[in-house]
Each structure stands twice: as structure tokens, then as C-alpha cells.
C-alpha positions in Angstrom: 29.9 16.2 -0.1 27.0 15.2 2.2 27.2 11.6 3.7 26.2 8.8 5.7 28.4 6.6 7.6 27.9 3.4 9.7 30.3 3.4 12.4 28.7 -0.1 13.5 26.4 -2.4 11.9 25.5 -5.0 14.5 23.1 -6.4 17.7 23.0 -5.2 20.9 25.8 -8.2 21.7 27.9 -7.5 18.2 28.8 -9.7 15.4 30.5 -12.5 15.9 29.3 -12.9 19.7 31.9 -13.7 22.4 32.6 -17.3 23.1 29.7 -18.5 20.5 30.3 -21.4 18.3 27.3 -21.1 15.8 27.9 -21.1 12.6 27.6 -17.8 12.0 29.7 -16.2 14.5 32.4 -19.2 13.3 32.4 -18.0 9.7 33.0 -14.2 10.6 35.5 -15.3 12.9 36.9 -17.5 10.2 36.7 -13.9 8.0 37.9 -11.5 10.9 34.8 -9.8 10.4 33.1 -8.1 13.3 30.1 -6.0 13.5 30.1 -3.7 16.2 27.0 -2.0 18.2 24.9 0.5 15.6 25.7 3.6 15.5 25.2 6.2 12.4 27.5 9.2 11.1 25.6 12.2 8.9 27.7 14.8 7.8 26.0 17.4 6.3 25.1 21.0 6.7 25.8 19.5 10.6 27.6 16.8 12.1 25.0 14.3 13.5 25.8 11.3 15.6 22.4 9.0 15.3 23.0 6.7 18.7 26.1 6.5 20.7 26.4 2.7 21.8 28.8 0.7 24.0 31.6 1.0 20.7 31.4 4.1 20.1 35.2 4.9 21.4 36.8 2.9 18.4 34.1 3.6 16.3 35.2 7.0 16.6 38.9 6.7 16.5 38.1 4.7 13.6 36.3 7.1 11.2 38.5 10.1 12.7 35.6 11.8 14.5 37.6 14.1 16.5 35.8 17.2 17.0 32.3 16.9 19.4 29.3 16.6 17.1 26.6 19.4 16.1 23.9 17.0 18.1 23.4 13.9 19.1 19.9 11.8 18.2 19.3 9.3 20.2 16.6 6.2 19.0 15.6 5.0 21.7 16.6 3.6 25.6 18.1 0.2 24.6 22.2 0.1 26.1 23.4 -0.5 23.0 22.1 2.7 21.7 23.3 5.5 24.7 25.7 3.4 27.1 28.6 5.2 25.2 27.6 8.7 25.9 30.0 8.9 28.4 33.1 8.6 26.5 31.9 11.9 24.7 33.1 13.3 28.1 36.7 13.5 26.1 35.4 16.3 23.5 35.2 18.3 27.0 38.1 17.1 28.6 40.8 18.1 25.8 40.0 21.5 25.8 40.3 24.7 27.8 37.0 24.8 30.6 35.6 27.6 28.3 35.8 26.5 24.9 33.8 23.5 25.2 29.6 24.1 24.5 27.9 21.3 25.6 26.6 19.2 22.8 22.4 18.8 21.9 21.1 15.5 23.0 18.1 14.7 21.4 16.0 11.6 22.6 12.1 11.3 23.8 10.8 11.8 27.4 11.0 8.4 28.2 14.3 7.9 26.8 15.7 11.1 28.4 14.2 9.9 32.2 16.5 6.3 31.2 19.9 8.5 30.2 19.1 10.6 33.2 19.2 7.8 35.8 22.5 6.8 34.6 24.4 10.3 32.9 22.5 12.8 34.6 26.4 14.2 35.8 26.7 14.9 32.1 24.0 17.2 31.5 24.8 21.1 31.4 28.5 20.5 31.3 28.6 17.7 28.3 25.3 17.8 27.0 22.5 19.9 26.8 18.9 17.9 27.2 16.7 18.5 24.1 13.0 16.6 24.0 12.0 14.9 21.1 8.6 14.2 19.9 7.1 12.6 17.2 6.2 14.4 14.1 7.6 17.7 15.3 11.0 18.8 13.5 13.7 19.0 15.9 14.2 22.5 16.9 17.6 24.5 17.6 19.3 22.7 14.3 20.4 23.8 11.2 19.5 20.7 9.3 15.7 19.5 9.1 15.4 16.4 11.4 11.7 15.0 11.9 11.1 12.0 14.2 8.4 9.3 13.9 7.0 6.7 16.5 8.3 3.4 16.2 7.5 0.2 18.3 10.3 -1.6 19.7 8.2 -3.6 22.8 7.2 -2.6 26.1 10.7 -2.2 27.4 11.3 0.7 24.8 8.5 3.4 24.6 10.7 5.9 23.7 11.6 4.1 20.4 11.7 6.9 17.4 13.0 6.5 13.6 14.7 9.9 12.1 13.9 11.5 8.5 16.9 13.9 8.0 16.4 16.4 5.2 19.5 18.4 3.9 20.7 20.4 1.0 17.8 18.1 -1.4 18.3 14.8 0.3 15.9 13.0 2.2 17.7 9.8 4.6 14.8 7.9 6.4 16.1 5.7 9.3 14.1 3.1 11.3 15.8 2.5 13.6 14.6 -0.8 16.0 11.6 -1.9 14.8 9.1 -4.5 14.8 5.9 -2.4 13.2 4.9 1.3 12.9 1.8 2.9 14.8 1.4 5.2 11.9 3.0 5.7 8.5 3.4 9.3 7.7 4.0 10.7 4.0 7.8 12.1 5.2 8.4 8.2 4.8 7.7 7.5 0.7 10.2 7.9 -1.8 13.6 8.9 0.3 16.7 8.9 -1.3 18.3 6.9 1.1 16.5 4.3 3.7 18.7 2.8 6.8 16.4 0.0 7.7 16.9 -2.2 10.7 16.9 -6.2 9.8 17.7 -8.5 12.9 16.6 -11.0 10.6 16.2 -12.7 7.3 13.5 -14.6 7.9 10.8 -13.8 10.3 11.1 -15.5 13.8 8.2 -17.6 15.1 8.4 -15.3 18.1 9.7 -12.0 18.0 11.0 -11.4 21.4 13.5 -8.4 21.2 10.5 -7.1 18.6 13.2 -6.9 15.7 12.4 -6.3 11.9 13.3 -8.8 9.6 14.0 -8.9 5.6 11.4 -11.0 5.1 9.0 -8.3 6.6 10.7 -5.1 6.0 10.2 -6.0 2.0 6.6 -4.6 2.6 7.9 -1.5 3.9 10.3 -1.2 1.0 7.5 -1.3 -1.7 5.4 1.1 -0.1 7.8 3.2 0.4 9.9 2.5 -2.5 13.3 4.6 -1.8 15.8 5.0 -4.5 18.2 3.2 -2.5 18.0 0.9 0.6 21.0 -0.3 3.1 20.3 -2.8 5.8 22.1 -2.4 8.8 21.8 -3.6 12.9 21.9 -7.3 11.7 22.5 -10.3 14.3 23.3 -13.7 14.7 19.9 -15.0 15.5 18.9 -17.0 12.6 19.0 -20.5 13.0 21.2 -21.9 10.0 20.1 -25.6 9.0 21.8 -28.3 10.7 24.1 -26.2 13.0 24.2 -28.1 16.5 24.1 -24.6 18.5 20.6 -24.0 17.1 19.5 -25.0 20.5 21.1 -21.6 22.1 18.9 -19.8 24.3 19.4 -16.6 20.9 18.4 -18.7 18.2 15.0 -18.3 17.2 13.7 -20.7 14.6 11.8 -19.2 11.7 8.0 -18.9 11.4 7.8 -19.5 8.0 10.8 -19.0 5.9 10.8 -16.7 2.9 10.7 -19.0 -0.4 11.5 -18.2 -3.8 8.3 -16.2 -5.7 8.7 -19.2 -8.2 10.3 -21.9 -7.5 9.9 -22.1 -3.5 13.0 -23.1 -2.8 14.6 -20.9 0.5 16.9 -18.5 0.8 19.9 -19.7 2.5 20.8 -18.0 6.0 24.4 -16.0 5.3 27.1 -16.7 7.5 28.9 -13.7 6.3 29.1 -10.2 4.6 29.4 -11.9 1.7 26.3 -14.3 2.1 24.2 -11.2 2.9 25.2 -9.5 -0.5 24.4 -12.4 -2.6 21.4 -13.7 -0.9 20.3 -9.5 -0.6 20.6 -9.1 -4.4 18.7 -12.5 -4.8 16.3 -11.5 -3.2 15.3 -8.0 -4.7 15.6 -9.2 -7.9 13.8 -11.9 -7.5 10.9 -9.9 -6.1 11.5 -7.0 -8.0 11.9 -4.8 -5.3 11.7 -0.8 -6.2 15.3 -0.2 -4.8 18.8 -0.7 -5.0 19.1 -3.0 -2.3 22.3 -3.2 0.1 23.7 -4.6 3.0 25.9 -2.4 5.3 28.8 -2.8 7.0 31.6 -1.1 9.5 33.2 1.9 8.2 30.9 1.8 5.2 30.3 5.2 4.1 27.7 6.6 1.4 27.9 10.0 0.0 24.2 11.5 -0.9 22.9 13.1 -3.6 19.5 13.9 -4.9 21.0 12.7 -8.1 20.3 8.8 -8.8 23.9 7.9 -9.1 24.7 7.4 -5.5 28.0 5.0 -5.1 29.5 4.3 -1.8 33.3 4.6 -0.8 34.9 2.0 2.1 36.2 -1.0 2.2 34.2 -4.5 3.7 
């Protein structure tokens, strides 16, 4: 069985954030939950490991990853999405010099020149540099993997999103986002959309150039997938009347997402289960075309073209 698994679900900084006091990180803290750096499994007709972040030693001890991946995708040049492609070194190191083939690392040309700079000593022997470009399928793989541009800010011109197509199933994934340059039609009606939300509400600035729910709901009805998981969520959101609001990460909200009716806001969660009740508020509320989801670490979801997808894992 094909599936998806999110060996992390959080920031660049993970969920709850060391030594923060906000309300949010105190309430996860309070639930020993922890969301660590994003990072995404596919098991398919290959093995692909979508980022490989700061984490990604426990994340794979923790979803018993222990043979080297068909490829590696890489989003974008951000530390919390290739500073962990060193401890891949281990596939290498555990086996005799000529069994080991060095592993595909996908990632654009300015993402590659940023990996290079730091772990250019593991190209050739660990990995084997593959360039990525938007709008052309990824070539050397089994499965059908097409990238499209993304903007993540000045600081991240390498950003791309993945559609993965295999065996009937389509999986769209932003990836770090604040907008699109260009919408193609390999983006409507996937079977499963990963879609990045720093947010719930939309920041009256949006300096790391993060998407938030309260945006990405226009995606969501163009694009209307069958199903919709939200993942790469922070702790950014300033919660009413919590004194650490004035931390140099909270951002206050532009103007906060109100009920269609009645007006009334959506409260901030504080917690996995905040996100799931104020998530499925929220699409029902506006009637969103999707089954609408909120990830979490170790979560894993086994695709199907059929519509009865169900997801396995425990929060």
C-alpha cells in the first residue's frame, strides 16, 4: 500500500520552542507534544524523502527508515529543510565500500549552489547531484515527480512545491509558501494536498513569507483536493491576552478570520487538539471542498485513488 508519512510537522525552531513561555508552547509542553522540523515520507513505487531537516536522525529511527532512500527532493535552501543531509552519511557508513550507490538529490540550482557550500564532501560518495526545474518531471526516477515554482522571499529562490504521481494517485505538496508565480493545471483536484500553514490567521506582516489557513482556504477551493492535511505549523500566532505576545516571533494578525455568519473569531489552538476542532470548524463552516486535516509526527496516510482514504498513527 502506497503512503505518505510526516516524520515532522513543525517551524524551522520546532513545536513547543526551547525556553518559550507563550501559551502555546506551555500547553504542548503541558501535553508532551512536540513538533519537530518538516520532513515528508512517500513510499510508493520508490522511497522518497521530501526534505531532510535538522531532525531527521530520530525522525528516522522513529518511523524505522533504515535502508537509504530511492531519492531525496529537496524544497528549497532554508536549514531546516537540508541541514540533516549529513546524517544520511550512516546509510554509507554501515555497509561494505561497494555496496553503497550514492543516493539522487534533487533540489534547484540555487538550492544545490547553498548544499554545496556546506556538503559539497558528500557529493559522488553519498549523493549524486540532480537539478531540478520547474515544470519539468524529474528525470532518472521511476515514479512521476513534477516540480512547480513557489515564493518563499528573497532569501529562498530556489523554493519549489512537488506533485508526485504514482500507481493513480496524485499528492500535491507546497511546500513554504507565501503565493504562487503561476498556477499550473497538475495542481486541481489531487487526491491528497500537503499544504504549508504557519498560520491561522494571516500576519499583518509576513516576514518569514509563510502561508496561513486563513489564506490557503483560497487555494483549497480552487483547487479543491479530495483530501487536505496541514502540516509545517508554528507558534507564531498571538493568542489573546498571553503576556509573551510581545516576543520578537509573535506576529499579530492583520485581520483575523471571523465566522461567515456570525463574525465571531476563531480561537488560536494551543494544541493538536485545538487545531482539529478549530480545522473542522472551519471547513464546515465555509464549506470547504475537502476533508480537511491537521497533521502530526508519525502521522501516516495510506493513498488510494479510491475516496475512502483513512489514516493509521497515533497523535
Amino acid at each position: 500500500m502506497y503512503s505518505l508519512t510526516f516524520l515532522g510537522t513543525g517551524g524551522a525552531w520546532g513545536v513547543p520552542e526551547h525556553s518559550c513561555s507563550c501559551l502555546i508552547c506551555a500547553s504542548m509542553t503541558a501535553k508532551a507534544e512536540q513538533r519537530s522540523r518538516t520532513v515528508l515520507l512517500w513510499k510508493g513505487s520508490e522511497t522518497l524523502l521530501i526534505d531532510c531537516g535538522p531532525d531527521i536522525r530520530s525522525q528516522m529511527k522513529a518511523s524505522a527508515l533504515t535502508k537509504p532512500p530511492d531519492a531525496v527532493l529537496i524544497t528549497h535552501e532554508h536549514g531546516d529543510h537540508y541541514i540533516g543531509l549529513d546524517e544520511l552519511l550512516s546509510f554509507r557508513r554501515c555497509v561494505p565500500r561497494e555496496a553503497f550507490i550514492p543516493i539522487p538529490l534533487y533540489a534547484t540550482r540555487e538550492a544545490h549552489s547553498v548544499i554545496e557550500n556546506r556538503f559539497g564532501y558528500l557529493l559522488g560518495s553519498v549523493f549524486e547531484k540532480r537539478l531540478v526545474r520547474a515544470g519539468e518531471p524529474l528525470q532518472g526516477l521511476e515514479t512521476q515527480v513534477v516540480p512547480f515554482k513557489t515564493y518563499h522571499g528573497s532569501v529562498a529562490s530556489g523554493s519549489v512545491g512537488y506533485v508526485i504521481r504514482d500507481a493513480g494517485v496524485k499528492m500535491v505538496y507546497t511546500s513554504d509558501f507565501s503565493c504562487l508565480p503561476e498556477e499550473p493545471d497538475i495542481l486541481w483536484r489531487p487526491d491528497l494536498l500537503v499544504l504549508q500553514t504557519y498560520w491561522l490567521n494571516e500576519p499583518a506582516v509576513n516576514r518569514p513569507d509563510h502561508m496561513s489557513l486563513q489564506n490557503a482556504m483560497e487555494y483549497i477551493l480552487r483547487w479543491e483536493p479530495r483530501q487536505t492535511l496541514l502540516t509545517h505549523l508554528s507558534d507564531q500566532d498571538c493568542v489573546p491576552g498571553d503576556p509573551a505576545n510581545d516576543a520578537l516571533k509573535k506576529i499579530p494578525p492583520k485581520n483575523p478570520l471571523p465566522h461567515p455568519q456570525t463574525g465571531k473569531l476563531y480561537p488560536i489552538p494551543l494544541c493538536q487538539e485545538d487545531w482539529d476542532q478549530v480545522v473542522s470548524r472551519i471547513a464546515q463552516d465555509f464549506c470547504l471542498p475537502t476533508r480537511l486535516r491537521v497533521s502530526y509526527d508519525g502521522l501516516r496516510v495510506p493513498c488510494r485513488p479510491a475516496p475512502d482514504v483513512q489514516e493509521t498513527g497515533a497523535s
